[in-house]
C-alpha positions as CSV (number, residue, x, y, z in Angstrom):
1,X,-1.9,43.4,44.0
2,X,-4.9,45.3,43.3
3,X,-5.0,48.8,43.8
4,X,-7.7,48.5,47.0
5,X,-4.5,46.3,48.6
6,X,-1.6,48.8,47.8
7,X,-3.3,51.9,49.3
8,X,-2.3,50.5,52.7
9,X,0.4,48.3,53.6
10,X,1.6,46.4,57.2
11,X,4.8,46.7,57.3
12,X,6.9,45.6,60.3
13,X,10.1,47.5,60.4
14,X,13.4,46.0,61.6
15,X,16.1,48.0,64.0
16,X,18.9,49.6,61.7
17,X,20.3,52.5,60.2
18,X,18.7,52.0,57.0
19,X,15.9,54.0,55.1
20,X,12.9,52.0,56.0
21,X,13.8,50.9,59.1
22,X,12.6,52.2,62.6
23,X,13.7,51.9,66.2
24,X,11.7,49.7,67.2
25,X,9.6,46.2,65.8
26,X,6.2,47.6,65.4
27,X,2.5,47.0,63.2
28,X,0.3,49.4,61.5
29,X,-1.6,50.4,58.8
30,X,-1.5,53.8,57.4
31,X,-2.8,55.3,54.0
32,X,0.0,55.2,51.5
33,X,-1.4,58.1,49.9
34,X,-1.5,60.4,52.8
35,X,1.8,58.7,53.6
36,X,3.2,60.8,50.1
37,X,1.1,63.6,50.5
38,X,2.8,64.2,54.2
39,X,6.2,63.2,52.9
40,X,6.2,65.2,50.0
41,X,5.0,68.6,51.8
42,X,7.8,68.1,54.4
43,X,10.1,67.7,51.3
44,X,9.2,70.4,49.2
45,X,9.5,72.8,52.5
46,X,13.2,71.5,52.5
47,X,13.4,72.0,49.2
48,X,12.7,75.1,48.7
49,X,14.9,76.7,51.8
50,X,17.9,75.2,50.5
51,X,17.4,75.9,47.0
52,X,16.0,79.2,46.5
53,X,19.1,81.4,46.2
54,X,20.7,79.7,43.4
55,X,17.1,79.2,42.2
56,X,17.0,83.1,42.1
57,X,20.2,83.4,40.1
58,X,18.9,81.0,37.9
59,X,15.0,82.9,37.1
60,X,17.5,86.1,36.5
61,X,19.5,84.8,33.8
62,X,17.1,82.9,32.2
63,X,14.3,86.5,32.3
64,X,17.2,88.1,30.5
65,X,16.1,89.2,26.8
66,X,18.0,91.9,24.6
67,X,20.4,93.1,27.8
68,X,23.0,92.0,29.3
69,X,22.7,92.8,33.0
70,X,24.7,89.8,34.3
71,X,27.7,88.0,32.3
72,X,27.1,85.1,34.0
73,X,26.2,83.1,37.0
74,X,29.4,84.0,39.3
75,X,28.6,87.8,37.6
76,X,25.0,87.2,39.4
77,X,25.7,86.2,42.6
78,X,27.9,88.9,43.6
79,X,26.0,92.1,42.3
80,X,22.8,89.9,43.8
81,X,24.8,90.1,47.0
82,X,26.4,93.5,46.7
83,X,22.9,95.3,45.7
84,X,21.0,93.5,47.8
85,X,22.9,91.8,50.9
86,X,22.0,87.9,51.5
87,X,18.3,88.3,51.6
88,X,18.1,88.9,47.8
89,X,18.8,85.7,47.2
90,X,15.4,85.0,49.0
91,X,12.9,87.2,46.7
92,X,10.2,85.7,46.1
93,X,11.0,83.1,48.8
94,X,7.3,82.6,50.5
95,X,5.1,82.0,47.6
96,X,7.7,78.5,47.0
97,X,8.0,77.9,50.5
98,X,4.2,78.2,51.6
99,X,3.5,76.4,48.1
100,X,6.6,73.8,48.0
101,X,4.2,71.7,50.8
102,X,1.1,71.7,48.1
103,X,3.3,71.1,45.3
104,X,5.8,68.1,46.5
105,X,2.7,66.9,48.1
106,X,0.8,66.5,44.9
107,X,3.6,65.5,43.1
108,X,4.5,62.5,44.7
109,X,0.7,61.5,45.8
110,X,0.0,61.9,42.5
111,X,2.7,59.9,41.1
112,X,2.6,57.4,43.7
113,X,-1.1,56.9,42.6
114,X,-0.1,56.7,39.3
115,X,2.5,54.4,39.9
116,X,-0.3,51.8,41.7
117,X,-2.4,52.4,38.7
118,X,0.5,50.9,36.1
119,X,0.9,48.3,38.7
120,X,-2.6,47.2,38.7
121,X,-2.7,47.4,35.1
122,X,0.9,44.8,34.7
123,X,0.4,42.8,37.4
124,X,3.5,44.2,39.5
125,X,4.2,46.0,41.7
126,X,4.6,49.7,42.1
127,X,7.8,49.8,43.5
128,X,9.1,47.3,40.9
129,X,8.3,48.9,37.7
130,X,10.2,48.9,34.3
131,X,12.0,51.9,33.1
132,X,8.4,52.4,30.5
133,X,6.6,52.0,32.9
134,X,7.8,55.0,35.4
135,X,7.7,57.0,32.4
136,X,4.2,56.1,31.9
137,X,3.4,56.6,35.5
138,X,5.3,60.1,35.1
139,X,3.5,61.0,31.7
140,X,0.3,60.4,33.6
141,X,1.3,62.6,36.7
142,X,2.2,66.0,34.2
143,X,-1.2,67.2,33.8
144,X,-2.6,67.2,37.0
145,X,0.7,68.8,38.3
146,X,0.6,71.4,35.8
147,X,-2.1,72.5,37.3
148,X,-0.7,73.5,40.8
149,X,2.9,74.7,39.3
150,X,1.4,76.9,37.6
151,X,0.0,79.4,39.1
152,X,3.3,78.8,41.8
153,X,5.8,79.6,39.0
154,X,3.6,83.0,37.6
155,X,4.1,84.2,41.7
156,X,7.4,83.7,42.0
157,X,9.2,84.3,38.8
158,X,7.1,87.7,38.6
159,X,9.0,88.6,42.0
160,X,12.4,87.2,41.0
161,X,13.1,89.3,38.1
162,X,12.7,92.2,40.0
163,X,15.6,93.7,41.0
164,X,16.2,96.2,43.5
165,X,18.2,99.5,42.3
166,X,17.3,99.0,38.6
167,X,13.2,100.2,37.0
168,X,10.6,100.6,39.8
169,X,9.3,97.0,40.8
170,X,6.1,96.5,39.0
171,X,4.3,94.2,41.7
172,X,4.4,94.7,45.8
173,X,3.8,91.1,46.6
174,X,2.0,87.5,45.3
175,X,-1.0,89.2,46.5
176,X,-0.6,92.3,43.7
177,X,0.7,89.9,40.9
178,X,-2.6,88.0,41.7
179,X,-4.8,90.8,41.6
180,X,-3.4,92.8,38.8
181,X,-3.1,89.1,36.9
182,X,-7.1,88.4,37.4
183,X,-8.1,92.7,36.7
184,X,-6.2,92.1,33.5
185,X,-6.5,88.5,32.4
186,X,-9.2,86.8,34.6
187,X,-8.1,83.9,36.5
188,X,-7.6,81.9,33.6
189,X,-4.5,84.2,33.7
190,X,-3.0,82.8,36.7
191,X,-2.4,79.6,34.4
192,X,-0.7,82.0,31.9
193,X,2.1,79.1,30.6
194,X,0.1,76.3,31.5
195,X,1.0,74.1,27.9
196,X,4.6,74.7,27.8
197,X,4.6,74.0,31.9
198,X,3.4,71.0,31.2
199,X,5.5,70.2,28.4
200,X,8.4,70.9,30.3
201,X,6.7,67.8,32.8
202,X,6.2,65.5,30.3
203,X,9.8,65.4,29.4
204,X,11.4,66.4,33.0
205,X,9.2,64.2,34.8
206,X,10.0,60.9,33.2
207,X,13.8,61.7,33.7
208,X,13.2,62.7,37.1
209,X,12.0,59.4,38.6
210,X,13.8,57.1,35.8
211,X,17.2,58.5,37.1
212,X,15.8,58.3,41.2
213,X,15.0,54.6,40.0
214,X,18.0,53.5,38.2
215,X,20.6,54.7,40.5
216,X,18.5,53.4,43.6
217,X,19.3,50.0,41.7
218,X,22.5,50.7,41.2
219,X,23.3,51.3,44.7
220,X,21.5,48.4,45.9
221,X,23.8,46.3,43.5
222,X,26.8,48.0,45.4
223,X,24.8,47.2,49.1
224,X,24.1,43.1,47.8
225,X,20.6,43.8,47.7
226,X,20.3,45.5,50.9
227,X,18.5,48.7,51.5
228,X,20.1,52.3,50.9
229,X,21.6,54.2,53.6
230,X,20.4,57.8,54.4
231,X,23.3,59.2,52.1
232,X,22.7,57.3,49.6
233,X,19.5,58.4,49.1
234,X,20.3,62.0,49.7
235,X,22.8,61.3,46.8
236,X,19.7,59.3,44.2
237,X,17.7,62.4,45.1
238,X,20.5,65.1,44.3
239,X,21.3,63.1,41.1
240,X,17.2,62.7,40.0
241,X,17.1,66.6,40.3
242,X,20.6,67.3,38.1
243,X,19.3,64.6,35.1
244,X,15.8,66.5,35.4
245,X,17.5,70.0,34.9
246,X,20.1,68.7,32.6
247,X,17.2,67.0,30.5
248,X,14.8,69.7,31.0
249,X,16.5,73.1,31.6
250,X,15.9,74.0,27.2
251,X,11.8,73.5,28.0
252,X,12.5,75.6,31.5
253,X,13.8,78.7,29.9
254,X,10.9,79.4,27.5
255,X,8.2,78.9,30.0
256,X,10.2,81.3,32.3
257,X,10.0,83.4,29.2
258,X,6.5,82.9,28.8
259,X,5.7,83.5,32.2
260,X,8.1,86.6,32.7
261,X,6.5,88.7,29.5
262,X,5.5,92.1,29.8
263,X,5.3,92.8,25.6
264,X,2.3,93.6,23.8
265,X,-0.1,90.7,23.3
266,X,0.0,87.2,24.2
267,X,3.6,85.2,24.2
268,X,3.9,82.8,21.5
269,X,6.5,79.8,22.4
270,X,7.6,79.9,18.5
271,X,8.7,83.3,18.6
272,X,9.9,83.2,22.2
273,X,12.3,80.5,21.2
274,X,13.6,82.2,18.2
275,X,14.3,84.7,19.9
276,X,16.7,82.9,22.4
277,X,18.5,81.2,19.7
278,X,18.7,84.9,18.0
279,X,20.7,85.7,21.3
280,X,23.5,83.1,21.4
281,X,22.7,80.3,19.4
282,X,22.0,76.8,21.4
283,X,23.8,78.0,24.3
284,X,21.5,80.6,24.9
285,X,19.1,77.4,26.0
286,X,21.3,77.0,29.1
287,X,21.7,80.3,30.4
288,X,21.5,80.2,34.0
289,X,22.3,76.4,34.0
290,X,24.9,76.2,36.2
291,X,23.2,78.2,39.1
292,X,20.4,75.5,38.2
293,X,23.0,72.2,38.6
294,X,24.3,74.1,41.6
295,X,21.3,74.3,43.2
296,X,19.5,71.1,41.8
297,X,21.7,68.3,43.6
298,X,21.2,69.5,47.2
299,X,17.9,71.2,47.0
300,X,16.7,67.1,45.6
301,X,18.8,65.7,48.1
302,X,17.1,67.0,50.6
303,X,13.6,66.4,49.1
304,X,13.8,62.6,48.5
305,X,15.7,62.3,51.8
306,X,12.7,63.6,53.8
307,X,10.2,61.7,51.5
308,X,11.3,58.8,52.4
309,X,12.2,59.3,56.3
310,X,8.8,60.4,56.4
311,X,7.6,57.1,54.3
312,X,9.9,55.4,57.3
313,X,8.5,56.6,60.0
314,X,4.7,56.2,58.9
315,X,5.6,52.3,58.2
316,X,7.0,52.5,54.6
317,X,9.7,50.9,53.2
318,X,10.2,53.0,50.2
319,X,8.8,55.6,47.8
């Protein structure tokens, strides 16, 4: 296929229960790319309701440097709740949630894109590429998400280490954090962490679609070839997002780090890391990991799952 032929696709859908299936026999042509840019905006939306609390705990424990506010995740959650009631958990909860639309929307556009590109370059086909090549097609799709993360993870980490009874909160809002950040640094400020955002891509990003892939595979082995059910799918997507944070969570830390620094001059990765080994060793690296595999599984369920019930119902068979 060339990639003129896999921007659209006919596809006539069959009635079942299956992901990829409709209600009803039925023709048409739809972009494939606008397909994923819808699919992924209704996913990141999802995505973020469901995982921002734990997503809170986890920015909290990871912005902790030379104090020891919370022992631990469990430690978190309940002075999170007892300071602040339920609606602490959401800090910071509309930058991600106006932004999760842009950002899932990009991300799997853009990797679906890339994904065609490989494709046309092997002479296969996009949804049957090799373990090297989705890491390829990943690799590819880093830089261009970096981009749009970016500035998203400055807004909302900025308003998630604040925390209510402690120091006077520095910023109001995202609108304060992104005056104060362009009077101060310009807007090349607002892509303060930009390298080591990336970075964290180009090794989370390859695991996060390899692992989607291989245990879609594995489940259609279980299914004799036939087509995964709408739990199954929630379950590949829940698994992707737990091998991504599992893989990537080390990378995570230091650009919250980065992000989160209020010091004297600019933040330097090498000293940042030092810095968390200084406070525990290699186990400092995962602080804040289980709030992160707590929230991972059903906050990836959900995206995936509405990825590709969206794919479905604009004539797709699969991501």
């Amino acid at each position: 296929n060339t990639l003129s032929e896999t921007e659209t696709e006919m596809v006539t859908n069959n009635n079942n229960t299956n992901i990829g299936d409709g209600d009803a026999p039925r023709t048409f042509t739809v972009s494939k790319r606008f397909a994923e840019l819808f699919g992924g905006a209704i996913g990141g939306v999802t995505q973020a309701i469901v995982g921002h609390p734990l997503d809170t705990v986890k920015v909290r424990l990871q912005s902790e440097v030379g104090r020891s506010q919370f022992s631990g995740t469990w430690d978190c959650l309940k002075k999170t709740y007892t300071g602040e009631g339920f609606l602490g958990f959401y800090k910071g909860v509309l930058p991600p949630t106006i932004s999760a639309s842009l950002l899932s929307a990009v991300l799997f556009s853009t990797n679906g894109f890339m994904k065609r590109v490989v494709a046309d370059w092997t002479g296969g086909s996009p949804q049957a590429l090799s373990m090297p090549q989705v890491t390829l097609a990943a690799w590819m799709t880093a830089p261009v998400y970096g981009l749009f993360v970016t500035p998203m993870e400055l807004l909302k980490c900025s308003l998630q280490v604040q925390v209510d009874g402690g120091e006077k909160a520095k910023y109001k809002g995202s609108l304060h954090i992104i005056r104060e950040t362009i009077r101060t640094e310009g807007l090349r400020g607002l892509q303060k962490g930009y390298l080591v955002t990336v970075g964290t891509r180009l090794i989370g990003s390859p695991a996060y679609f390899m692992a989607y892939e291989w245990m879609k595979a594995k489940l259609r082995v279980i299914n004799d070839g036939a087509k995964m059910t709408v739990a199954q799918t929630a379950f590949a997507g829940g698994f992707a997002g737990a091998f991504f944070w599992t893989v990537n969570f080390p990378v995570d830390l230091i650009r919250t780090r980065v992000q989160t620094y209020s010091g004297d001059g600019k933040p330097k990765i090498r000293n940042i890391a030092r810095a968390i080994y200084k406070d525990g060793g290699l186990r400092s690296f995962y602080s804040g990991y289980p709030a992160c595999l707590l929230r991972s599984f059903p906050a990836n369920a959900v995206a995936f799952l509405s990825l590709e019930l969206t794919l479905s119902l604009l004539g797709y068979k699969e991501f």
